[in-house]
N, C-alpha and C positions, 0 to 999 in steps of 0.2 A: 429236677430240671428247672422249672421254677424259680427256686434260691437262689440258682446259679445264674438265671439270667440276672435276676436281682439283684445280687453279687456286683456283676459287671455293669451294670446299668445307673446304679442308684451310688453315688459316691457315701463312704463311707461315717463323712460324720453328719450326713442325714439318715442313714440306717447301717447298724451295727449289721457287718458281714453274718449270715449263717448259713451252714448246714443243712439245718433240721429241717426235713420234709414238713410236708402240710398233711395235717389230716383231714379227712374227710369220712362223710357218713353218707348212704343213700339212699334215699327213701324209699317206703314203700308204699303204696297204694296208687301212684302216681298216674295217669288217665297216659296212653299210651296211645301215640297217631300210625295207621297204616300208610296214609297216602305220606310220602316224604315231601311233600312242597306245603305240609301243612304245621311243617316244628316251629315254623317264625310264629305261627299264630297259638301253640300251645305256651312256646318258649315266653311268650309275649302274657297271656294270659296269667301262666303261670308266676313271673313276676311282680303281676299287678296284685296277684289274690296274696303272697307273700309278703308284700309291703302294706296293703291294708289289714292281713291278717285276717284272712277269711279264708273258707273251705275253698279250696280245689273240687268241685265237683260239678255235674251238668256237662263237662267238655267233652266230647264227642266225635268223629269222622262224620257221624251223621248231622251235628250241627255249626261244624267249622266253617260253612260258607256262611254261614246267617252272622257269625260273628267276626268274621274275617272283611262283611261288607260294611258291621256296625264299627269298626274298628276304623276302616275306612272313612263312612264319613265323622267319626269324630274326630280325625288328623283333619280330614275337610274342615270342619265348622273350626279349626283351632286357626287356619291360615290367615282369616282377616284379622284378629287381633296381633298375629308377630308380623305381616305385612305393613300394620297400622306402626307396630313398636318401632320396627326396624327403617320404618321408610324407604321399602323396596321399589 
């Protein structure tokens, strides 16, 4: 499905039409959330630990609020410098 949006989307001589599916692998060990309003904050986490390249481990149902308020205020503490940037 993918490709084909691809396909239609992306004019042809900035990407050669294809076919071919995408592959994909799926890990395993991966910390699993029960509460469903809590995937923004695994999904979130999750990508940090994968771009810095460190373990996935410690994430929890049992400590998703402690990190879901530190997450919090660190969007807080970022706001007066793109404020400052953007001159809102």
């Amino acid at each position: 499905m993918i490709p084909a949006l691809l396909n239609e989307v992306i004019p042809p001589e900035i990407r050669k039409p294809s076919g071919k599916q995408f592959s994909f692998r799926r890990r395993k060990g991966i910390p699993q959330n029960e509460n469903p309003g809590d995937c923004g904050v695994y999904s979130a986490k999750y990508a940090e630990c994968l771009a810095l390249g460190v373990v996935f481990e410690g994430l929890s149902d049992r400590n998703v609020q402690a990190l879901r308020l530190k997450m919090a205020a660190e969007i807080y503490d970022e706001v007066p410098d793109l404020y400052a940037q953007f001159n809102f």
